[in-house]
Biopython code that builds the backbone (N, CA, C, O; Angstrom):
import numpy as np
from Bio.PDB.StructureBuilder import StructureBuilder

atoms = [
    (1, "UNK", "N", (38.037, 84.502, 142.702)),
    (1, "UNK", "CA", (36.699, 84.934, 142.355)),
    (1, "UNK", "C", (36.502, 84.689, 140.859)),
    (1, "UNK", "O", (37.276, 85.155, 140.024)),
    (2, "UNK", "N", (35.209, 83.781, 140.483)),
    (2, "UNK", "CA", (35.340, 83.712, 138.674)),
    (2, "UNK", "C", (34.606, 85.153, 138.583)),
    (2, "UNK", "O", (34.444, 86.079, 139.379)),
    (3, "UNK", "N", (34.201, 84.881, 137.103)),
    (3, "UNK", "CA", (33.855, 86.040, 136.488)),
    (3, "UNK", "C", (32.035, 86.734, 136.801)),
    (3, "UNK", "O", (31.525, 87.854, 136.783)),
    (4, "UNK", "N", (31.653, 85.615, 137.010)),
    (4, "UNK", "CA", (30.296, 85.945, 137.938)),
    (4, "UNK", "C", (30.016, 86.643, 138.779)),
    (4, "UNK", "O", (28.999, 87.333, 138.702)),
    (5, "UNK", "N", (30.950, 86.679, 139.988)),
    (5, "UNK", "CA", (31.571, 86.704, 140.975)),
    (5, "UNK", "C", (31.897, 88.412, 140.743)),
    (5, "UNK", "O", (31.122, 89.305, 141.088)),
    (6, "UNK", "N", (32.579, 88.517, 140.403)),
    (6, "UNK", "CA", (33.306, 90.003, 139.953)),
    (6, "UNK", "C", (32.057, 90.750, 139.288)),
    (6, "UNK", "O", (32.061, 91.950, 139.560)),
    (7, "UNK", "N", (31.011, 90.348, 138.502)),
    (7, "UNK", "CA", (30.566, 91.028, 137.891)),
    (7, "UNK", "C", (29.543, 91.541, 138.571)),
    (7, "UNK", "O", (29.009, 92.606, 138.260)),
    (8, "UNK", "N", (29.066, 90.558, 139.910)),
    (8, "UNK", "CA", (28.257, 91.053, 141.209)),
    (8, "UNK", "C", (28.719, 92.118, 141.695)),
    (8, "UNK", "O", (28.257, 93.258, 141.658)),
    (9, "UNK", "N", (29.773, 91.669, 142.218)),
    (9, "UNK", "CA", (31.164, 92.558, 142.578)),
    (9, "UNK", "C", (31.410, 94.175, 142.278)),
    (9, "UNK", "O", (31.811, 95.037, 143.060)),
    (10, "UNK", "N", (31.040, 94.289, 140.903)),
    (10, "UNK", "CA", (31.498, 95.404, 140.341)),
    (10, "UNK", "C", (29.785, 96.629, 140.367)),
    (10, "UNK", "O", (29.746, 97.859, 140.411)),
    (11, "UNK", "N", (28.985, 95.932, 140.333)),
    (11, "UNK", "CA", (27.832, 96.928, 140.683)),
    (11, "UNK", "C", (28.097, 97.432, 141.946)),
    (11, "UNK", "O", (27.841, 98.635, 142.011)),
    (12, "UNK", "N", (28.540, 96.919, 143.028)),
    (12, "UNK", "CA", (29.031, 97.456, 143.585)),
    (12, "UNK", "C", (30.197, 99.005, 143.990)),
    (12, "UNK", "O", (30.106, 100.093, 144.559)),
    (13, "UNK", "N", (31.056, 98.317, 143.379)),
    (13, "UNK", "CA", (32.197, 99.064, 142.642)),
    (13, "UNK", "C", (33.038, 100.138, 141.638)),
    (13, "UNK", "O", (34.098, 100.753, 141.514)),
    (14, "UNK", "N", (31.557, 99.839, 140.944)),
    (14, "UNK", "CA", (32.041, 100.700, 139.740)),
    (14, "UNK", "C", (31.952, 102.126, 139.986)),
    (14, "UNK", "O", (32.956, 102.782, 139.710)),
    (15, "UNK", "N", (31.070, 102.654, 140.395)),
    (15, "UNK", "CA", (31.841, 104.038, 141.690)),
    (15, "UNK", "C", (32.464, 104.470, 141.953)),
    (15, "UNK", "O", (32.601, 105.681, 141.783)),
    (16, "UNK", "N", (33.230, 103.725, 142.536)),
    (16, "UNK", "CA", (34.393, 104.119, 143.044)),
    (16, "UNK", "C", (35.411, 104.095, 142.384)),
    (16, "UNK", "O", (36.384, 104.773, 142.712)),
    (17, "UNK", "N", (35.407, 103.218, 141.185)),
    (17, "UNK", "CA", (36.211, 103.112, 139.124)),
    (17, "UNK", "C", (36.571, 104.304, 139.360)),
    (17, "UNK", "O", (37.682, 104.737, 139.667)),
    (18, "UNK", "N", (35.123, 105.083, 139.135)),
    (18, "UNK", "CA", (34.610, 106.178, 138.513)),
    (18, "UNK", "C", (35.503, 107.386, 138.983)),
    (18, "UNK", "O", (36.060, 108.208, 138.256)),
    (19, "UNK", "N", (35.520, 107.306, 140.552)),
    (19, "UNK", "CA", (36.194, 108.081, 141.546)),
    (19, "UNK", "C", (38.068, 108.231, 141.152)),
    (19, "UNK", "O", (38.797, 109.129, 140.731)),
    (20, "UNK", "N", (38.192, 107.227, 141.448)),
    (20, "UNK", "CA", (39.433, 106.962, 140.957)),
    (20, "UNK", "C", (40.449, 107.221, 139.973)),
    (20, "UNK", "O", (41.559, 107.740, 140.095)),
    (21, "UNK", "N", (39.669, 106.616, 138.675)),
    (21, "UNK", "CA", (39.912, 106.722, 137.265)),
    (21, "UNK", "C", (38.847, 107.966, 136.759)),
    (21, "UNK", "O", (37.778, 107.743, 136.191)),
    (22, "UNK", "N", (39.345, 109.241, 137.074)),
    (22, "UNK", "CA", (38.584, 110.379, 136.738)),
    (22, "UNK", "C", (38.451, 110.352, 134.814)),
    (22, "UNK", "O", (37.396, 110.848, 134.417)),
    (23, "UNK", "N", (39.190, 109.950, 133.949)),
    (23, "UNK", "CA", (38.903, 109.527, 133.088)),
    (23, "UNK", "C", (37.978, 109.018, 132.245)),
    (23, "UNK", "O", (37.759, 109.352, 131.081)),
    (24, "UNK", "N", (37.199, 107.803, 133.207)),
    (24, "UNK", "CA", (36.351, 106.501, 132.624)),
    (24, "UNK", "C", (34.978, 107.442, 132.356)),
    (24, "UNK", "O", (34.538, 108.447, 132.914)),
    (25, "UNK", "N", (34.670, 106.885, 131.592)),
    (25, "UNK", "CA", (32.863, 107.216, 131.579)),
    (25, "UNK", "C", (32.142, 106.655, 132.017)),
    (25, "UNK", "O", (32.486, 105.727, 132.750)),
    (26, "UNK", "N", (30.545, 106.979, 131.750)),
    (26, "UNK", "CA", (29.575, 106.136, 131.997)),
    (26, "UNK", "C", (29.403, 105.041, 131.227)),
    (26, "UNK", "O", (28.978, 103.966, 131.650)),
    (27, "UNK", "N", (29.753, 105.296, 129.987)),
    (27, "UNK", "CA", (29.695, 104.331, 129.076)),
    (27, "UNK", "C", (31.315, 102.952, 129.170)),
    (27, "UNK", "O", (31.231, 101.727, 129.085)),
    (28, "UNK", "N", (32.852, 103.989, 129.404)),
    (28, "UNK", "CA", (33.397, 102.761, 129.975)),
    (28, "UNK", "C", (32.973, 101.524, 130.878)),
    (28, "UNK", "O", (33.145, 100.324, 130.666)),
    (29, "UNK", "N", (32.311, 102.229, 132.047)),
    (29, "UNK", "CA", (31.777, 100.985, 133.096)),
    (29, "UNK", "C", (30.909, 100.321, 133.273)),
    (29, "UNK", "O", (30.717, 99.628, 134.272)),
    (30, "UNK", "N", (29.953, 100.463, 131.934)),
    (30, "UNK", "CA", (28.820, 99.789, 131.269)),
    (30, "UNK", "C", (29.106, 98.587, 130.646)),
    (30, "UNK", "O", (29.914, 98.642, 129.720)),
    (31, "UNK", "N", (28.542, 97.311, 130.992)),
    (31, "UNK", "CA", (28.819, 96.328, 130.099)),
    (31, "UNK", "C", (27.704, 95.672, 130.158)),
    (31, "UNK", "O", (26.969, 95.603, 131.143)),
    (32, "UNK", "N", (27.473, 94.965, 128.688)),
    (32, "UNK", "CA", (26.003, 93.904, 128.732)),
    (32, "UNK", "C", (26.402, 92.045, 129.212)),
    (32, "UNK", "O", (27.396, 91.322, 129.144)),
    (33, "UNK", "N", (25.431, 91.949, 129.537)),
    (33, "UNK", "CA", (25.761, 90.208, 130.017)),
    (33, "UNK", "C", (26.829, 89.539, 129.311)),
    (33, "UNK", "O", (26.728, 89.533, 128.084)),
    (34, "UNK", "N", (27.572, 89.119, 129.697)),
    (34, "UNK", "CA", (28.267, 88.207, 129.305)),
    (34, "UNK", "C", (29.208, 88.664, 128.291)),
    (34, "UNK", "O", (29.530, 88.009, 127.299)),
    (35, "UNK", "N", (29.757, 90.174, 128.686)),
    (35, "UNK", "CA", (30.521, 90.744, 128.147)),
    (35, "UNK", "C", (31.219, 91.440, 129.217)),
    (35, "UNK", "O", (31.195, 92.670, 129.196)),
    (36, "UNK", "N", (31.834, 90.840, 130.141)),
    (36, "UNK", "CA", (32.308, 91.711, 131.561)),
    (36, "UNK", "C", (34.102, 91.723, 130.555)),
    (36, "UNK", "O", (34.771, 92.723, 130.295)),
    (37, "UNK", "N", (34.431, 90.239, 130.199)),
    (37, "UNK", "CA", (35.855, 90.973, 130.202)),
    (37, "UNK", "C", (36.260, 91.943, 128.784)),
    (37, "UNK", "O", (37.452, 92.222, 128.661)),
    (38, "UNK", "N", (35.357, 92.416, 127.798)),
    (38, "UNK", "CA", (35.127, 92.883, 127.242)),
    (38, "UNK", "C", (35.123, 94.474, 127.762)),
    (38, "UNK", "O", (35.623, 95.341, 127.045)),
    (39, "UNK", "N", (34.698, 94.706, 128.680)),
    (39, "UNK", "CA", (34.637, 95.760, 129.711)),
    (39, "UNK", "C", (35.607, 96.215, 130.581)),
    (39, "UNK", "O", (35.924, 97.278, 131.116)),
    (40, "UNK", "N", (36.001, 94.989, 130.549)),
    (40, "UNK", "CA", (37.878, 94.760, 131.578)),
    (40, "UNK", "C", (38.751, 95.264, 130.819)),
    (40, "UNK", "O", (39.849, 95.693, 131.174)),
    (41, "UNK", "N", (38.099, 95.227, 129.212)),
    (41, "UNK", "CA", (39.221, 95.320, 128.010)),
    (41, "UNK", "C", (39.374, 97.060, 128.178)),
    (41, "UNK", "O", (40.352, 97.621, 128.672)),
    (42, "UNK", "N", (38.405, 97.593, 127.750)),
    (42, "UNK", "CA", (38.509, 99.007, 127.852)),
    (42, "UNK", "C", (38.998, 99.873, 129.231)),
    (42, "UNK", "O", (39.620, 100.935, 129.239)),
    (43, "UNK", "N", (38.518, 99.081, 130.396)),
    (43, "UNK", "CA", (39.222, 99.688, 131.635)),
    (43, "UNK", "C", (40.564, 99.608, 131.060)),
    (43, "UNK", "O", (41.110, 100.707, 130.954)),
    (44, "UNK", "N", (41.197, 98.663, 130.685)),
    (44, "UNK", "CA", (42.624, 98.280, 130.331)),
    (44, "UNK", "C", (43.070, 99.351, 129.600)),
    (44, "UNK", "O", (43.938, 100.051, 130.121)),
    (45, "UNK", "N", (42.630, 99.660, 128.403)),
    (45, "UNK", "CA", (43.364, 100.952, 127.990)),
    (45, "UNK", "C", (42.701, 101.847, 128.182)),
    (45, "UNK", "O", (42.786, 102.698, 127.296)),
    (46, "UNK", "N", (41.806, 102.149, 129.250)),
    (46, "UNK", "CA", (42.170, 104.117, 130.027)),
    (46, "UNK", "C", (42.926, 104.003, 131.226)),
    (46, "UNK", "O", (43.509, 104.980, 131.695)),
    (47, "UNK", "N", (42.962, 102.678, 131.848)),
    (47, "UNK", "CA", (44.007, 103.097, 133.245)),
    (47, "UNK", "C", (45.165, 102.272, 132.984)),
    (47, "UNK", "O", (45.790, 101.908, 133.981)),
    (48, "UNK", "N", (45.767, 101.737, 131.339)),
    (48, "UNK", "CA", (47.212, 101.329, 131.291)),
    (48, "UNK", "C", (47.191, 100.072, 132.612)),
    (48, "UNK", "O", (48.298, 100.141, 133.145)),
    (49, "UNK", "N", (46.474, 99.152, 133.196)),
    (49, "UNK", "CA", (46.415, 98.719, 134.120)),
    (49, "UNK", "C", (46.501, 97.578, 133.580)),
    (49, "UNK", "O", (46.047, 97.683, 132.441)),
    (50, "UNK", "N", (47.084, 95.791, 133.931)),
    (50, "UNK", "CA", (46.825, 95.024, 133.024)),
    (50, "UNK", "C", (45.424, 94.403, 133.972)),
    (50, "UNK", "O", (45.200, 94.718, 135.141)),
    (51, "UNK", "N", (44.607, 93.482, 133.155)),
    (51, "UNK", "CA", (43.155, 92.954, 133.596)),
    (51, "UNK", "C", (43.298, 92.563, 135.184)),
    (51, "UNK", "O", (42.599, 92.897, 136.141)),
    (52, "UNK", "N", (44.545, 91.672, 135.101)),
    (52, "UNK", "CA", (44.520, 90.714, 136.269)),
    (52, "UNK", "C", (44.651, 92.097, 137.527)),
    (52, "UNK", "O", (44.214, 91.930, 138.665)),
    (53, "UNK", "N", (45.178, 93.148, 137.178)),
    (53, "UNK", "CA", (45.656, 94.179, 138.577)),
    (53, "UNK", "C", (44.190, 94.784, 138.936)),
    (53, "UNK", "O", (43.875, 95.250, 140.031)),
    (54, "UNK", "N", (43.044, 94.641, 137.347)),
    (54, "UNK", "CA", (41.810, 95.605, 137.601)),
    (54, "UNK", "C", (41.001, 94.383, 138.200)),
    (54, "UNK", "O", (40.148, 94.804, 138.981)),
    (55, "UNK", "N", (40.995, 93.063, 138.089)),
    (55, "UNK", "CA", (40.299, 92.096, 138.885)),
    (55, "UNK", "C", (40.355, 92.415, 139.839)),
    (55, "UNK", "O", (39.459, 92.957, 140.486)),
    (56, "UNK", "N", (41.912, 92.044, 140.324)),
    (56, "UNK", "CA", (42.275, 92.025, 142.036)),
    (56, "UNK", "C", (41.628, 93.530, 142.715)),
    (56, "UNK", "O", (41.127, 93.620, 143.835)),
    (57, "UNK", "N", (41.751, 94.394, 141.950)),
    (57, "UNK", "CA", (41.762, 95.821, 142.341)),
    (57, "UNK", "C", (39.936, 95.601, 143.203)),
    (57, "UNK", "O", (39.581, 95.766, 144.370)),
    (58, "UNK", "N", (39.349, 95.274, 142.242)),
    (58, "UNK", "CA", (37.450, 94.641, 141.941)),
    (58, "UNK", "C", (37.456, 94.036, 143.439)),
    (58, "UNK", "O", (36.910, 94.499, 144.441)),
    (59, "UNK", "N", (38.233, 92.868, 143.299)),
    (59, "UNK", "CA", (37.872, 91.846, 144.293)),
    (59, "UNK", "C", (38.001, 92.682, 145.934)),
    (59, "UNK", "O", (37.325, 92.604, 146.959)),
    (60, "UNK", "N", (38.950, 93.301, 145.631)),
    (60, "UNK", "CA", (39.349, 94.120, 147.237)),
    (60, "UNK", "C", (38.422, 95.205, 147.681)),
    (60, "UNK", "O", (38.010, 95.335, 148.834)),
    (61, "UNK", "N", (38.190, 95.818, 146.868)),
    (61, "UNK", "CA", (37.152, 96.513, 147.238)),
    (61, "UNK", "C", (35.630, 96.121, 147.992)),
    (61, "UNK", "O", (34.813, 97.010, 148.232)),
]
sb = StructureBuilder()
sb.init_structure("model")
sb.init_model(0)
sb.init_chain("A")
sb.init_seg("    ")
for serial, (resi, resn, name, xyz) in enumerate(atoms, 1):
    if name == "N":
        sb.init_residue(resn, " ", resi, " ")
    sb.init_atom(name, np.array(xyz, "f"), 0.0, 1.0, " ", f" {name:<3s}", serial, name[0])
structure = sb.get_structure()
């Protein structure tokens, strides 16, 4: 899945982030255009997760 792809993906998704990662904010799972892995960056250090595990994590859902 490129990054397009995921970022469809994640409106979906980000919900259930939310659910999950009781942590994240509203503002973690907020990102502006063309700043998704920028967004991937900060998931990265509140769930210690590396990008590629929070992609796959994205894509499965």
């Amino acid at each position: 899945m490129n990054n397009d792809q995921l970022e469809g993906k994640w409106k979906e998704v980000k919900g259930k982030f939310k659910q999950k990662y009781g942590e994240l904010t509203d503002s973690d799972l907020t990102y502006s255009e063309g700043k998704f892995d920028e967004m991937l960056g900060r998931l990265q250090q509140k769930t210690g997760k590396a990008k590629q595990e929070l992609k796959k994590e994205i894509e499965t859902w």
